[in-house]
The first five atom37 places (N, CA, C, CB, O) and aatype in JSON, in Angstrom:
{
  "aatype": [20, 20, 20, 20, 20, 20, 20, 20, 20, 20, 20, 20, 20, 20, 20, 20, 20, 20, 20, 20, 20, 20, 20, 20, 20, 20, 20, 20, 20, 20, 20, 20, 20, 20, 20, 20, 20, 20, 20, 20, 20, 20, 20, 20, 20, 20, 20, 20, 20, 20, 20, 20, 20, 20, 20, 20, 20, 20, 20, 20, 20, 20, 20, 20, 20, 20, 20, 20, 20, 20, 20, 20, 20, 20, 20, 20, 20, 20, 20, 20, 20, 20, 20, 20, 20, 20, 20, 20, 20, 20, 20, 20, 20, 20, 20],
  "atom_mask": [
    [1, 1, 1, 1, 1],
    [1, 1, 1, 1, 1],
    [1, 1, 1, 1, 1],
    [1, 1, 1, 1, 1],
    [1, 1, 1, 1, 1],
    [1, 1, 1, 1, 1],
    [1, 1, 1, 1, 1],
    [1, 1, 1, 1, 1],
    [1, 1, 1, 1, 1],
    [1, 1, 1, 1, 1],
    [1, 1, 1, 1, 1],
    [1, 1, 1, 1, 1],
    [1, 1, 1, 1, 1],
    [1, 1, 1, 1, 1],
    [1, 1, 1, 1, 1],
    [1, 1, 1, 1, 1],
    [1, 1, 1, 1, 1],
    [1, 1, 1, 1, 1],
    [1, 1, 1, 1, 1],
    [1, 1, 1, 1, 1],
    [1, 1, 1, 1, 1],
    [1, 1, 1, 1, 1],
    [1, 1, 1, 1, 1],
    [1, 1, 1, 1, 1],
    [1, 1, 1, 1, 1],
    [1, 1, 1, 1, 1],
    [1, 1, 1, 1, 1],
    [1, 1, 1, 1, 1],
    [1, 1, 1, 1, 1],
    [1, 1, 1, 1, 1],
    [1, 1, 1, 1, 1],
    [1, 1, 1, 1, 1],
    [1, 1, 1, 1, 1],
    [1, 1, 1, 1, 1],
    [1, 1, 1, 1, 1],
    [1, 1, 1, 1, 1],
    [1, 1, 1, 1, 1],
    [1, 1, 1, 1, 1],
    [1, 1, 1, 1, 1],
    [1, 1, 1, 1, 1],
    [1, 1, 1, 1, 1],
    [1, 1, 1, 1, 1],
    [1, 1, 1, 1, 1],
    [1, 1, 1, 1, 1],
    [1, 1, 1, 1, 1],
    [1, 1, 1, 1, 1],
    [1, 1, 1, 1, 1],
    [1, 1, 1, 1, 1],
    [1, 1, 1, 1, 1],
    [1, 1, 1, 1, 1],
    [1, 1, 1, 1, 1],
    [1, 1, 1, 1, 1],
    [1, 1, 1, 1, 1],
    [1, 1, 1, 1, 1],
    [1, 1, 1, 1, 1],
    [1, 1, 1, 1, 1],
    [1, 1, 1, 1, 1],
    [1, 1, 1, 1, 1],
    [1, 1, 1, 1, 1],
    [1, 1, 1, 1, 1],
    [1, 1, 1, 1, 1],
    [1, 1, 1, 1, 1],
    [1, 1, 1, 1, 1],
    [1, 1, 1, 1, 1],
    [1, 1, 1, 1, 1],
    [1, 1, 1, 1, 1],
    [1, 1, 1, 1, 1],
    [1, 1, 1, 1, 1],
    [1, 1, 1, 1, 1],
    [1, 1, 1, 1, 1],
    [1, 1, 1, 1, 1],
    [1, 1, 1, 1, 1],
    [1, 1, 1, 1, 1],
    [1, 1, 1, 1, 1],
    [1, 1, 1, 1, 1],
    [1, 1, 1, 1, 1],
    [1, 1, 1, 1, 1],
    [1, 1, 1, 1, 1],
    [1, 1, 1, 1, 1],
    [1, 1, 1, 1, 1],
    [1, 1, 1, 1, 1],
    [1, 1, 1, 1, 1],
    [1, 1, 1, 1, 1],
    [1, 1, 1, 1, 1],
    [1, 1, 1, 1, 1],
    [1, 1, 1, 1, 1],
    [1, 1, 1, 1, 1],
    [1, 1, 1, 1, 1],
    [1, 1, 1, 1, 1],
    [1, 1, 1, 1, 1],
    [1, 1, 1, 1, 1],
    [1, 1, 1, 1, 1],
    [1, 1, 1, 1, 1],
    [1, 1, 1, 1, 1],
    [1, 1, 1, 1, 1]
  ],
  "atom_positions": [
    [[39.26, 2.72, -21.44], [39.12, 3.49, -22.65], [40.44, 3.45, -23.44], [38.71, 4.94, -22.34], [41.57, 3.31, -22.97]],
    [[40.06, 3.62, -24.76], [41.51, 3.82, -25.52], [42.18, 4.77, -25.7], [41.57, 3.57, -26.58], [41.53, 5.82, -25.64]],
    [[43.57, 4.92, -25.96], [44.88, 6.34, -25.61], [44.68, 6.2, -27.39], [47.18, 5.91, -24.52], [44.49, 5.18, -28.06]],
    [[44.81, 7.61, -27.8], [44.96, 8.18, -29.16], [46.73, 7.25, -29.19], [44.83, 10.41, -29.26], [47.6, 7.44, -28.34]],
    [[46.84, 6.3, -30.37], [48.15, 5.9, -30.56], [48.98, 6.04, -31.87], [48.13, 4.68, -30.26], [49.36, 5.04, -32.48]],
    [[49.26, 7.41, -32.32], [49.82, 7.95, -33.57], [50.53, 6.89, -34.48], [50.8, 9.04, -33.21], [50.35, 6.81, -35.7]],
    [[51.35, 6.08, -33.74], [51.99, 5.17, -34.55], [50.84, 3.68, -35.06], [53.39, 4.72, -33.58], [51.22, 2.96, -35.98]],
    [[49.78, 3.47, -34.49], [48.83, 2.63, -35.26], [47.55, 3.15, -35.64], [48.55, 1.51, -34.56], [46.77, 2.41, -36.24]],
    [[47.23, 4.41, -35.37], [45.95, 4.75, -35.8], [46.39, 6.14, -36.93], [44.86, 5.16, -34.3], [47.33, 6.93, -36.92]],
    [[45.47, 6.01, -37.65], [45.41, 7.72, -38.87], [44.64, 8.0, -38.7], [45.43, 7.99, -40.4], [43.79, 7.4, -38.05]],
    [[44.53, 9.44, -39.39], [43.47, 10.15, -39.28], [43.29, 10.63, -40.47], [43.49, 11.05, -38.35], [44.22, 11.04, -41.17]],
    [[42.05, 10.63, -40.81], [41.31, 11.07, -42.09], [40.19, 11.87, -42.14], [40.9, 10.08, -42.73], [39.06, 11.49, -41.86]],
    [[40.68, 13.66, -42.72], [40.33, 14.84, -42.88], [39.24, 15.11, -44.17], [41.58, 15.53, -42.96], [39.74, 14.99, -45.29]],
    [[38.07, 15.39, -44.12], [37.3, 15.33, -44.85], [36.92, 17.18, -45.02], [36.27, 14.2, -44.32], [36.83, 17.58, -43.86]],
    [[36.77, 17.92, -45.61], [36.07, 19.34, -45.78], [35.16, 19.16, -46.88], [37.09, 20.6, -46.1], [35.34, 18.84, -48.06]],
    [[33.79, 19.54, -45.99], [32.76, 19.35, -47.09], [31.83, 20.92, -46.82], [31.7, 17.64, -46.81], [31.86, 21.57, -45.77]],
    [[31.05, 21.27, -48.03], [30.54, 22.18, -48.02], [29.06, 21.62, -48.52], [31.32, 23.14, -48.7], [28.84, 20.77, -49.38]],
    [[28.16, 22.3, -47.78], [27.06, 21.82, -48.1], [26.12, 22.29, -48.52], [26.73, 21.39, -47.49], [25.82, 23.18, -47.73]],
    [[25.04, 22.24, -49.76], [24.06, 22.43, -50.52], [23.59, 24.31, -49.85], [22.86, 20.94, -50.3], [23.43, 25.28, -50.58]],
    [[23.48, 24.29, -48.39], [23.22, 25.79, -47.79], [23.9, 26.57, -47.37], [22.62, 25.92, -46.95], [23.55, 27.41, -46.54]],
    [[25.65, 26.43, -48.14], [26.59, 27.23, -47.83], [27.44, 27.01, -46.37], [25.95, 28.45, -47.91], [28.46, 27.61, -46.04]],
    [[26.93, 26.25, -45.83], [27.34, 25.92, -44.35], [28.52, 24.56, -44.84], [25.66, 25.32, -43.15], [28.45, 23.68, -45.7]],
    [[29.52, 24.92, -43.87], [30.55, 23.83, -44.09], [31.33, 23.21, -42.98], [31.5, 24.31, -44.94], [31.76, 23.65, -41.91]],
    [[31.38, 22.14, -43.52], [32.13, 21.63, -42.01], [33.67, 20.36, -42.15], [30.58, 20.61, -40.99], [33.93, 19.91, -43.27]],
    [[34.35, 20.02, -41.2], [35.2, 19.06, -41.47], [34.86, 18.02, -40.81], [36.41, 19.35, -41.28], [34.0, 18.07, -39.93]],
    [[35.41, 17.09, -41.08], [35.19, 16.07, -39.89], [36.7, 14.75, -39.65], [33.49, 15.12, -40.41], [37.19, 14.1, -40.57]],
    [[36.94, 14.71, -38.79], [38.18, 13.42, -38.24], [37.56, 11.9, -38.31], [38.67, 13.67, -36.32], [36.84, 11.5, -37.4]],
    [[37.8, 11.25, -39.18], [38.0, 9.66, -38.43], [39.38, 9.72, -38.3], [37.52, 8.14, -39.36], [40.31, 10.25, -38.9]],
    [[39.19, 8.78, -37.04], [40.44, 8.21, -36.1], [40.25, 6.58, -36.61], [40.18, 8.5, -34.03], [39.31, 5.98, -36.09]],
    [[41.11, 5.81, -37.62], [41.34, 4.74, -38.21], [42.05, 3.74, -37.33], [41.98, 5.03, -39.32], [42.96, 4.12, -36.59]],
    [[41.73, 2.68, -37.39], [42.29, 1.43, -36.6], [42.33, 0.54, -37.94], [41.2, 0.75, -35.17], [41.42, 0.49, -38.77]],
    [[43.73, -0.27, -38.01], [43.75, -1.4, -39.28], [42.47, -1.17, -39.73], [43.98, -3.13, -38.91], [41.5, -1.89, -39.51]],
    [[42.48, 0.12, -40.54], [41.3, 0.37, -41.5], [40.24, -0.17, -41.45], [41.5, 0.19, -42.6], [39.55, -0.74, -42.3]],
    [[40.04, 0.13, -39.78], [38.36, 0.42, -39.42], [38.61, 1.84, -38.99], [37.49, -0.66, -38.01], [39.67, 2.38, -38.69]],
    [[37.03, 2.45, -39.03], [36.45, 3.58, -38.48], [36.68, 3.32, -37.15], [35.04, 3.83, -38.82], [36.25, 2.23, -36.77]],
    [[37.33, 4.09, -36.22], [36.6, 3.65, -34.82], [36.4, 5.05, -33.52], [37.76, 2.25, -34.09], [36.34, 4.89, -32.3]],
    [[36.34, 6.36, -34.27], [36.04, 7.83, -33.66], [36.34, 8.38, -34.53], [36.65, 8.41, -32.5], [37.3, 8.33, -35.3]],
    [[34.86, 9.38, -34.34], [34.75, 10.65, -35.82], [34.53, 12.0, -34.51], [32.69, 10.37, -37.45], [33.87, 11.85, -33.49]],
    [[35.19, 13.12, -34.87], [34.97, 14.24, -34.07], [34.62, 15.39, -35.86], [36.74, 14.63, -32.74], [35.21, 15.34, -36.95]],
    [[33.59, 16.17, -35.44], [32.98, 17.36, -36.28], [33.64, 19.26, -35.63], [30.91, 17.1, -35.97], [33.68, 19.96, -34.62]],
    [[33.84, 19.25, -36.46], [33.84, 21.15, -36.62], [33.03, 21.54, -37.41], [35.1, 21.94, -37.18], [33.13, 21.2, -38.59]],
    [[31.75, 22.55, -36.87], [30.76, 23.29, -37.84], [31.29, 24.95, -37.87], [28.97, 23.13, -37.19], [31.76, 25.61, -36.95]],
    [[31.07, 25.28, -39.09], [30.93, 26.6, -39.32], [29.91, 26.79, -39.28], [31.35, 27.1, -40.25], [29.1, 25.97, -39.72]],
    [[29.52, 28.02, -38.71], [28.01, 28.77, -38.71], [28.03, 29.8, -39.89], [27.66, 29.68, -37.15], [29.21, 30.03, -40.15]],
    [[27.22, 30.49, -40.67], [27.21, 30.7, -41.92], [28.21, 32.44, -41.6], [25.36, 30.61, -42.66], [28.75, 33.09, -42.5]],
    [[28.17, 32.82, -40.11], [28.61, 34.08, -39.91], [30.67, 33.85, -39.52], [27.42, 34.77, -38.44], [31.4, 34.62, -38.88]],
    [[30.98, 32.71, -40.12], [32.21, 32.55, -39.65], [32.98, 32.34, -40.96], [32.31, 31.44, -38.6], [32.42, 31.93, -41.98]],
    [[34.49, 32.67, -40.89], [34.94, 31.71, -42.45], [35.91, 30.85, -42.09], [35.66, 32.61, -43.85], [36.67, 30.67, -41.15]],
    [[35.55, 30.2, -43.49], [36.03, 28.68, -43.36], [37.7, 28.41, -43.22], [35.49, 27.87, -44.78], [38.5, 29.14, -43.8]],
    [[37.99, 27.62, -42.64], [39.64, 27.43, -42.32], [39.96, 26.18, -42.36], [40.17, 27.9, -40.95], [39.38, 25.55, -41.48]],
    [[40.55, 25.62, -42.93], [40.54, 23.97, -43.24], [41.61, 23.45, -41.64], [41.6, 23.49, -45.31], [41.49, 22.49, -40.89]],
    [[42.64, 24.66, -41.65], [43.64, 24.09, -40.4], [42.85, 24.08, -38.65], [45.21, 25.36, -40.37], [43.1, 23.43, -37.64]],
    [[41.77, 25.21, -38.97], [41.77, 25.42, -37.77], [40.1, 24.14, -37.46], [41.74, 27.41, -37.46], [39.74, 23.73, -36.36]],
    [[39.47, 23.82, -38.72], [38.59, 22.88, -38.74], [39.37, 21.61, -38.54], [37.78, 22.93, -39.94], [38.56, 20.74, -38.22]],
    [[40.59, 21.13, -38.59], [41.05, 20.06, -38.6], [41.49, 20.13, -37.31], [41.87, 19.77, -39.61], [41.12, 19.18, -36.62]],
    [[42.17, 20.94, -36.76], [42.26, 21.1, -35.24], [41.37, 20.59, -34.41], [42.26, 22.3, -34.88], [41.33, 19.54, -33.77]],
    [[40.52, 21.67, -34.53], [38.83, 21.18, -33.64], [38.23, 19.74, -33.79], [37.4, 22.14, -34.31], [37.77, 19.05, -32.89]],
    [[38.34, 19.45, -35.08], [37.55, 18.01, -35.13], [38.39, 16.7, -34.82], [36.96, 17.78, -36.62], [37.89, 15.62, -34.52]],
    [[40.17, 17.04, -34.98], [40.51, 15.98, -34.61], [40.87, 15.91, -33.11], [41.42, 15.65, -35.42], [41.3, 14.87, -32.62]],
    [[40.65, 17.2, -32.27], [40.41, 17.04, -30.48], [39.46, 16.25, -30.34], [39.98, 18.36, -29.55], [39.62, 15.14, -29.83]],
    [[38.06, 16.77, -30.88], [36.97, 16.32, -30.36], [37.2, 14.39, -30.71], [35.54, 17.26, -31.16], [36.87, 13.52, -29.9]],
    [[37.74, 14.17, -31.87], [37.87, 12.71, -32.2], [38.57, 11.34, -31.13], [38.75, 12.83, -33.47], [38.36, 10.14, -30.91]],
    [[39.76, 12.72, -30.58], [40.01, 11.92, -29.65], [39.84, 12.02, -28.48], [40.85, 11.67, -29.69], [40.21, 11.16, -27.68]],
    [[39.36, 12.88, -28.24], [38.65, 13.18, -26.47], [37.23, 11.96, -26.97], [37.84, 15.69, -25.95], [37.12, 10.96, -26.26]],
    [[36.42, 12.1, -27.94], [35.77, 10.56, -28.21], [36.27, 9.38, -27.85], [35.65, 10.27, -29.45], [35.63, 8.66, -27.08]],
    [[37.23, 9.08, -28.26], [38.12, 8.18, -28.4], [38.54, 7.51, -26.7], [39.34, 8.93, -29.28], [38.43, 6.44, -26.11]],
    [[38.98, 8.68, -26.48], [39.11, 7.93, -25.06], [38.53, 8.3, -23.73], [40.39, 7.88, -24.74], [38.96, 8.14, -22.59]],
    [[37.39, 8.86, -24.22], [36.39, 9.29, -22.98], [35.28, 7.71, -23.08], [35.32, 11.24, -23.41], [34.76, 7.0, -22.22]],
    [[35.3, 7.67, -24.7], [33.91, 6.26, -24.86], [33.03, 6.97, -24.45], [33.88, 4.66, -23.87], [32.18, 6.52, -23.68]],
    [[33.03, 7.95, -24.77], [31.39, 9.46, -24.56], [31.31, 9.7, -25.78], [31.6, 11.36, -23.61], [32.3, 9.32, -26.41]],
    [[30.18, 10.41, -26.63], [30.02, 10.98, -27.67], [29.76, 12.68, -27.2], [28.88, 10.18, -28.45], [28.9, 13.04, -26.39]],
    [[30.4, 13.29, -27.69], [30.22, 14.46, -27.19], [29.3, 15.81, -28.32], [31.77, 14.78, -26.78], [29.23, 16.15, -29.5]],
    [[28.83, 16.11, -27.16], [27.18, 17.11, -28.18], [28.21, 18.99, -28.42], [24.71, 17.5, -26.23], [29.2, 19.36, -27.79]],
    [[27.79, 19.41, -29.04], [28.72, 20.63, -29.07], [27.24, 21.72, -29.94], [30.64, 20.23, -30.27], [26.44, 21.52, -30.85]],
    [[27.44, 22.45, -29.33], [25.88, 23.38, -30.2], [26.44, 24.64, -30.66], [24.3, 23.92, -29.01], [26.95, 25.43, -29.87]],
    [[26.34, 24.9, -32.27], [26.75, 25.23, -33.0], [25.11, 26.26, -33.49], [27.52, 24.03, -33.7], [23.98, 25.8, -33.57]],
    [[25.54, 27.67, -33.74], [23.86, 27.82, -34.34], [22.61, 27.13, -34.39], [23.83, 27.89, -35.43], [21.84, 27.09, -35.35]],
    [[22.48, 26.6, -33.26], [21.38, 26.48, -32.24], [21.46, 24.98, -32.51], [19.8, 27.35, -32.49], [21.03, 24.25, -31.62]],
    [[21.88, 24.51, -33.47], [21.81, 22.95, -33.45], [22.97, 22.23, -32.6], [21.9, 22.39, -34.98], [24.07, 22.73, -32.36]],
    [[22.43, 20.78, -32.16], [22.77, 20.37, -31.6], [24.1, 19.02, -32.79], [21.52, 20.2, -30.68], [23.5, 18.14, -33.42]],
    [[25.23, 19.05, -32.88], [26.06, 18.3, -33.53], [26.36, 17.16, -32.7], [27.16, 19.01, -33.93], [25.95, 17.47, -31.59]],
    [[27.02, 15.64, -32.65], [27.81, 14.71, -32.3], [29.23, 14.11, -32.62], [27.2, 14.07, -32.43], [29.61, 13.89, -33.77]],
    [[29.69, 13.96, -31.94], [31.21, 13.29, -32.45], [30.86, 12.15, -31.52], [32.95, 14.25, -32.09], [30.01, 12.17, -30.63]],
    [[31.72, 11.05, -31.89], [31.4, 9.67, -30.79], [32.09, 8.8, -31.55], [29.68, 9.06, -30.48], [32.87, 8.97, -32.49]],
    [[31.48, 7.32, -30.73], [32.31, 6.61, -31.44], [31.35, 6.29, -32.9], [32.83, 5.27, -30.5], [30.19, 6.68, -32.88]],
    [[31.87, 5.56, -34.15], [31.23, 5.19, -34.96], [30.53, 3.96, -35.02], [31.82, 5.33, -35.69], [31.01, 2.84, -34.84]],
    [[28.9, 4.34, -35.39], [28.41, 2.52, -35.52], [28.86, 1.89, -36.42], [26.98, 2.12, -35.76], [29.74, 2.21, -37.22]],
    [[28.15, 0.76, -36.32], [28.74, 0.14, -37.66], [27.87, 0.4, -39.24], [28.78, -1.57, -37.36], [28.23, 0.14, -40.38]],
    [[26.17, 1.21, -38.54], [25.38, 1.25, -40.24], [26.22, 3.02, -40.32], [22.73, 1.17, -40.33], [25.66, 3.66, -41.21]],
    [[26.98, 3.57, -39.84], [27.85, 5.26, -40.12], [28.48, 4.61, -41.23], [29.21, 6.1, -38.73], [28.95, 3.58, -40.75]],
    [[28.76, 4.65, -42.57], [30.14, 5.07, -43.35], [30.75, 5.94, -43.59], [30.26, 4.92, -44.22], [30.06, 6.91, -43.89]],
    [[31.92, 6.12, -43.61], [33.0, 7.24, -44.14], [31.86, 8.01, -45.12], [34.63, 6.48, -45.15], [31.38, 9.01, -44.6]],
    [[31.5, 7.78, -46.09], [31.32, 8.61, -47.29], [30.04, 9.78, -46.6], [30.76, 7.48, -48.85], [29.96, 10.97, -46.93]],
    [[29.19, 9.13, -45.65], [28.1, 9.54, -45.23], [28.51, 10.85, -44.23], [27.35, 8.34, -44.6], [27.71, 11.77, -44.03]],
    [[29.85, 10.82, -43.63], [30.12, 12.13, -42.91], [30.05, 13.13, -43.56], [31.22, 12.26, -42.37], [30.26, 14.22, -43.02]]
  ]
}
């Protein structure tokens, strides 16, 4: 599996809010500008939003992805979320 390697990989912080008030962030973990691990933080509608502490959460989960090569399920107000690695039909814009 692969080691999170700060000096060749970035990370790119997305906060989006969505159409039902529910919001979330999400991590890609970048390789020579490929996608190659996205980790999610959900807010549930009874929580408020924190961009630092959403960037926290999603960029653990990105790299415990990263170098577990597991996608990991996390249940959030009863739904079931994923972080993992990225396919190739996932784009950035679509997180």
């Amino acid at each position: 599996m692969k080691r999170f390697d700060p000096d060749k990989m970035r990370l790119r912080f997305q906060h989006v809010q969505l159409d039902n008030g529910r919001r979330y962030t999400s991590c890609v973990i970048m390789e020579d500008g490929e996608p190659i691990a996205v980790g999610y933080a959900i807010c549930s509608k009874k929580e408020s939003f924190n961009k630092e502490r959403g960037r926290t959460i999603s960029q653990g989960r990105a790299i415990k992805s990263l170098e577990t090569g597991k996608e990991i399920a996390t249940r959030a107000g009863g739904t079931t979320y994923f972080s993992g690695k990225i396919k190739e039909e996932q784009h950035e814009d679509n997180l």
